[in-house]
C-alpha positions in Angstrom: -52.6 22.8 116.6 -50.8 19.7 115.9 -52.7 17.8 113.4 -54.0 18.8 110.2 -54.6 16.9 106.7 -52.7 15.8 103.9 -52.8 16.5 100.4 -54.6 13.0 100.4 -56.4 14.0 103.3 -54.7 11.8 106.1 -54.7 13.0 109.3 -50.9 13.8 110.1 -50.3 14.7 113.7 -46.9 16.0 114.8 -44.6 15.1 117.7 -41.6 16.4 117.1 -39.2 19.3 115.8 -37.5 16.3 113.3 -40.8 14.8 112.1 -41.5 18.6 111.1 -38.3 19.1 109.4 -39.0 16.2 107.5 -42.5 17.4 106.4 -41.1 20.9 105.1 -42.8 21.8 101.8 -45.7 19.7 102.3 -49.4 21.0 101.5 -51.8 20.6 104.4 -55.2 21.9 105.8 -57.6 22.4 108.6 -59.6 19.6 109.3 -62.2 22.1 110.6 -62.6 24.9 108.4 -60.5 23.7 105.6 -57.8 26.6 104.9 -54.1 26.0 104.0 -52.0 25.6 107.2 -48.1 25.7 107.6 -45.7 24.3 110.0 -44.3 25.8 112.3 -40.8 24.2 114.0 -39.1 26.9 116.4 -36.9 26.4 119.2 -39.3 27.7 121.7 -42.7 25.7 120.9 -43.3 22.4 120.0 -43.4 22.1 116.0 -47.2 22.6 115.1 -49.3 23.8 113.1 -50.6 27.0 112.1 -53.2 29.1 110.1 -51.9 31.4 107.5 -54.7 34.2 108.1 -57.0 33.8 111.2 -60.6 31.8 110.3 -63.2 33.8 110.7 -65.1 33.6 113.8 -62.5 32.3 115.7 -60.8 33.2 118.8 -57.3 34.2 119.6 -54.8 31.6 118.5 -53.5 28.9 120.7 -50.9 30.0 123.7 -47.6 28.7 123.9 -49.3 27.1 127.1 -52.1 25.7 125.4 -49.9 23.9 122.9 -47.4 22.5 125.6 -50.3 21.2 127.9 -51.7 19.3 125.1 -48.3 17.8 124.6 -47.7 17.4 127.9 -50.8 15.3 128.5 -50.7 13.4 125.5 -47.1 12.2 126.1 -48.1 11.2 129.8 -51.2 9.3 128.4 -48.9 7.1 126.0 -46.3 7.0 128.7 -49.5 5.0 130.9 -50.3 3.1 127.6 -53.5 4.9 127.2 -54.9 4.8 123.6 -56.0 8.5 123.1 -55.9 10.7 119.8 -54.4 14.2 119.8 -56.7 16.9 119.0 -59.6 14.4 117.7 -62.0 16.7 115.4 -65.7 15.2 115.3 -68.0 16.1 112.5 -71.2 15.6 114.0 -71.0 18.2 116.5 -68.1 20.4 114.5 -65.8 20.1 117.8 -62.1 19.7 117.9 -60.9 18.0 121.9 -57.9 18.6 122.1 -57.5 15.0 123.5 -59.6 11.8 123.4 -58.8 9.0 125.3 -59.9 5.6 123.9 -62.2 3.8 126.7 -65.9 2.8 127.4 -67.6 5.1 127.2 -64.5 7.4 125.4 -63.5 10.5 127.1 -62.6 14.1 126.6 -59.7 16.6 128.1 -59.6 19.5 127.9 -56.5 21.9 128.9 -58.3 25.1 129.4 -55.4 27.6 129.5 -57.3 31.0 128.8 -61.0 32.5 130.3 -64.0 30.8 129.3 -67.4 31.7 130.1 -69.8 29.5 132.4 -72.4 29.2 129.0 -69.6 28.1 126.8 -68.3 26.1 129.4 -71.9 24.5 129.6 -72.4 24.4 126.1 -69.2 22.9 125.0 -69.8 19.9 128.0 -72.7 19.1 126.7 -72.2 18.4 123.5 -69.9 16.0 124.1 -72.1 14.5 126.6 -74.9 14.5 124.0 -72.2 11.9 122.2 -71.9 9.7 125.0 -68.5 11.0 126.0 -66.8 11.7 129.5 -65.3 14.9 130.0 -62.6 16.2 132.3 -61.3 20.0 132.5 -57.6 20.4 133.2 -57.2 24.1 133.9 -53.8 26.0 133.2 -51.6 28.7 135.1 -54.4 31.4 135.2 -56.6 29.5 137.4 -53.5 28.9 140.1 -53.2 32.0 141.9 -55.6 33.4 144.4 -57.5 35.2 142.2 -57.9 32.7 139.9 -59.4 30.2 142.2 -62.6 32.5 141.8 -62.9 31.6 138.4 -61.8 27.9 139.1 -64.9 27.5 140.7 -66.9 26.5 137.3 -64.8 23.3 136.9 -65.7 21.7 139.8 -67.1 18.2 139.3 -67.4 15.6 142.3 -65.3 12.4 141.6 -65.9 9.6 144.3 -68.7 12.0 146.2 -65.4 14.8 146.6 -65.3 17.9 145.0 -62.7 18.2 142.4 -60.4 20.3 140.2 -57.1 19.3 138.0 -54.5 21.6 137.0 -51.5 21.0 134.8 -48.2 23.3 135.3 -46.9 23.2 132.2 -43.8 24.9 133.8 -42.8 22.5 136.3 -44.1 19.9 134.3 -46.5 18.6 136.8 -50.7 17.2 136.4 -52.6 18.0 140.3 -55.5 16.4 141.0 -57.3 18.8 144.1 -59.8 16.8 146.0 -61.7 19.0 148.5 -62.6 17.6 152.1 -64.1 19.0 155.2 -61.2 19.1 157.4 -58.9 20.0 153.8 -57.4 20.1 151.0 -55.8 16.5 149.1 -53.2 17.5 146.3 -52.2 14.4 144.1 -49.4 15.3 141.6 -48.4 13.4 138.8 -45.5 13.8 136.5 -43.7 12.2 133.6 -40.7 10.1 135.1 -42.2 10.1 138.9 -44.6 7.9 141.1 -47.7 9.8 142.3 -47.2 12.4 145.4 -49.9 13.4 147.6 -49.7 17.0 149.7 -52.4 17.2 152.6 -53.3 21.2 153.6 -55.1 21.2 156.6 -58.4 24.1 156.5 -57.5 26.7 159.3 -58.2 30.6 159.3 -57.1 33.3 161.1 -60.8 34.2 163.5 -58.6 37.7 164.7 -57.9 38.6 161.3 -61.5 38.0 159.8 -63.2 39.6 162.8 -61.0 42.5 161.5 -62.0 42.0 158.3 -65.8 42.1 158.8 -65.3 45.6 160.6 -62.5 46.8 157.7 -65.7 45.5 155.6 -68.1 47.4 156.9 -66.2 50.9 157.5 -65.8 50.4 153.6 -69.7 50.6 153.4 -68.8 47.2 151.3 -73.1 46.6 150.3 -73.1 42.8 151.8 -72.3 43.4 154.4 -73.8 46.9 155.2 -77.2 44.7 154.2 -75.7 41.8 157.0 -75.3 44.7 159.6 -79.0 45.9 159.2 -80.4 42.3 159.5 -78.0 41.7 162.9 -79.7 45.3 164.0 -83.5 43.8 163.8 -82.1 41.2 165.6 -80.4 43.7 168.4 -77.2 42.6 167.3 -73.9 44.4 166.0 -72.5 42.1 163.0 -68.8 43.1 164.8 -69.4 41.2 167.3 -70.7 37.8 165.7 -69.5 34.7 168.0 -66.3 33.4 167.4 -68.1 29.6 166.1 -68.8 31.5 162.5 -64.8 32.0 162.4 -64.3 27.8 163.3 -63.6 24.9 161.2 -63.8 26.4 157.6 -64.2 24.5 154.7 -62.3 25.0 151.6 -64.9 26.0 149.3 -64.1 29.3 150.7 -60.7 29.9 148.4 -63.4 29.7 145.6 -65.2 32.5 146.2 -68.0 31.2 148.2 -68.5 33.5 150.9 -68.8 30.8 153.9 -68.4 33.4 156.7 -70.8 36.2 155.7 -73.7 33.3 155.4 -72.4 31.8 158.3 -73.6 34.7 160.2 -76.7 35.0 158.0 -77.6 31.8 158.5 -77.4 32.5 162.6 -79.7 36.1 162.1 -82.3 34.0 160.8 -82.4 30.3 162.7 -81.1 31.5 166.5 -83.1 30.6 169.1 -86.2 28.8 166.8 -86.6 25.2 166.3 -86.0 24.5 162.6 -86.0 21.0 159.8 -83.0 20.2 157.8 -85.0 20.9 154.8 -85.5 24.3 156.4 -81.4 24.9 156.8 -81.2 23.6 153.1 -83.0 26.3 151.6 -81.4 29.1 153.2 -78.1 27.2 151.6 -80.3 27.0 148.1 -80.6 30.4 147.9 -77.7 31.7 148.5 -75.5 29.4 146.4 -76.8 29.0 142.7 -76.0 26.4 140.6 -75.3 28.8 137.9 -71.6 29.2 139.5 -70.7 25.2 139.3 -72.5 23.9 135.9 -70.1 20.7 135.9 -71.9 19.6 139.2 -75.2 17.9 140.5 -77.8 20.7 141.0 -77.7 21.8 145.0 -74.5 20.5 145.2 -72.5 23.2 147.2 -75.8 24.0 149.2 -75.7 20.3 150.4 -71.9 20.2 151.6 -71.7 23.5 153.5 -75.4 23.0 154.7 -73.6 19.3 156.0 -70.7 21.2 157.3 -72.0 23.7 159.2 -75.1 21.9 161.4 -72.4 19.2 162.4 -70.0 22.0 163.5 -72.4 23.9 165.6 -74.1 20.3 167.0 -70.1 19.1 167.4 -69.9 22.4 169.5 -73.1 21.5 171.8 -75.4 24.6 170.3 -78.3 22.5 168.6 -79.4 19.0 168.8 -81.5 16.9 166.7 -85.0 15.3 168.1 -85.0 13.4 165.1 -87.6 15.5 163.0 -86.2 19.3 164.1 -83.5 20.4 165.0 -83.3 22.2 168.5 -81.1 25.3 170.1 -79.5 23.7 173.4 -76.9 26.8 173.7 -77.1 30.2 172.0 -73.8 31.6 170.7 -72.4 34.1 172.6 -72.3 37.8 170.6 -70.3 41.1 171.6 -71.5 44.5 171.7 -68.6 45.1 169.4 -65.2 44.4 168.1 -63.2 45.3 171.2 -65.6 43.1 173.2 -65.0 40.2 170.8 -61.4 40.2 171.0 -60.6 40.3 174.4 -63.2 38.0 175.8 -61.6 35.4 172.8 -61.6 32.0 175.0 -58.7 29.4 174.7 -60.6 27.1 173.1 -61.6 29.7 170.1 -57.9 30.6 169.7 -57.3 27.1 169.3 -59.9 26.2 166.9 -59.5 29.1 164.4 -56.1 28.5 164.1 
């Protein structure tokens, strides 16, 4: 941690390796659970401070990660003269941010660098909301790679009606705000001594390769899909040979472990070939998302965007139409008696749109 108190009990924050070397010998505390803390000035970490035993009931001790995020981002808010206090500790609900920033109504970061649960995650957002406070989750280096996105998938909040995430490299030195859009992904990256940059990833997939998949899936006896297979057989179908439209225009939710293409086809086992309401659609969506998994958004959130997505791909593709109280079937998907099938009668226009 960087701040502690005095033997006068001011709050002393440090910023650098010299300030620290000038506070050597000094008596200081925790502002939270009051023990003796020392300073700690090597050549790898930012000076900081530091327990002498471990308080009891607390968790592992801050990363070298943790400690440069929090520097990072408090550097970067003074560098946008942003009046925020470093690791601001608040009595009434015994809760150290790591940063507040000074505005109306104030607001919390957080630089979550190592696993938290979706309850805490809950718990700790709303008792800062209970104080009237914003809060924003900046995630670290865990929640980057591919199997980290899974967990990602907690943070998201919507900002301007998009669904968002923020990641700091510490590394690289680098703050990313990830907007997610229908057609794509919108990376803005902010750093220290740079303008902002903005990286646009276009959503495609591979439909060959997840056609595979799904088969690969099911000669696994994988239980989701062994279920999917015996709903497509009471529907005289074989799940290997779903219609290539399940494999087309993705949306980026599905890097977050939201299994678009498997409730694609479930969605098509149930509604093809019957007239059905967009409250109807909704539910199925309801269902099979929870809002357990995103706690940080509006409740149906995720249900409403692919629910959205989906009916105006499949209406963009001439299969249903709307009479402007149901929606209608105006062309059934074509499905194959099995994978071979599927992959040679593959049109042009398929290839094209599943990329």
């Amino acid at each position: 941690m960087f701040v502690a108190l005095d033997e006068n009990n001011r709050r002393i924050t440090l910023t650098s390796h010299q300030q620290a070397r000038q506070l050597a010998g000094g008596r200081f505390h925790c502002p939270l659970c009051q023990q003796r803390v020392f300073i700690k000035n090597g050549v790898v970490l930012p000076a900081h401070f530091a327990h002498r035993q471990r308080p009891i009931g607390e968790g592992e001790p801050e990363s070298a990660e943790h400690l440069a995020g929090k520097s990072w981002l408090a550097t970067w808010l003074r560098q946008h003269e942003r009046p925020a206090t470093l690791e601001y500790y608040d009595a009434a609900i015994r809760q150290r941010a790591d940063i507040l920033i000074h505005q109306q109504p104030p607001k919390v970061l957080e630089f979550q660098a190592s696993p938290l649960s979706i309850p805490d995650l809950k718990k700790r957002t709303t008792m800062y909301h209970r104080r009237g406070w914003q809060v924003g989750w900046i995630l670290g280096r865990r929640y980057h790679d591919s199997q980290g996105k899974r967990q990602a998938r907690k943070f998201l909040t919507l900002e301007n009606d998009r669904l968002t995430l923020w990641y700091l490299n510490v590394q690289i030195g680098t703050l990313s705000r990830l907007q997610l859009k229908d057609k794509g992904r919108l990376w803005t990256h902010y750093a220290h001594d740079n303008p902002p940059s903005q990286q646009w990833q276009s959503e495609s997939v591979d439909g060959y390769r997840q056609a595979r998949q799904i088969a690969l899936s099911l000669q696994k006896r994988a239980r989701p899909w062994m279920r999917l297979q015996a709903l497509a057989y009471e529907r005289r179908h074989n799940l290997q040979g779903a219609p290539w439209v399940v494999h087309n225009q993705p949306h980026p939710l599905r890097h977050f472990g939201v299994p678009e293409l498997r409730l694609r086809i479930q969605w098509l086992l149930i509604f093809e070939g019957r007239s059905f309401t967009a409250a109807q659609s909704q539910r199925f969506w309801v269902s099979a998302l929870p809002d357990v998994w995103t706690p940080l958004l509006p409740a149906r959130t995720l249900a409403r965007v692919l629910d959205t997505h989906w009916l105006a791909l499949i209406k963009n593709a001439g299969l249903i139409g709307f009479d402007g109280s149901r929606y209608q079937w105006r062309q059934l998907p074509q499905w194959f008696a099995d994978i071979d099938r599927k992959l040679a009668n593959i049109t042009h226009s398929s290839e094209k749109d599943c990329g």
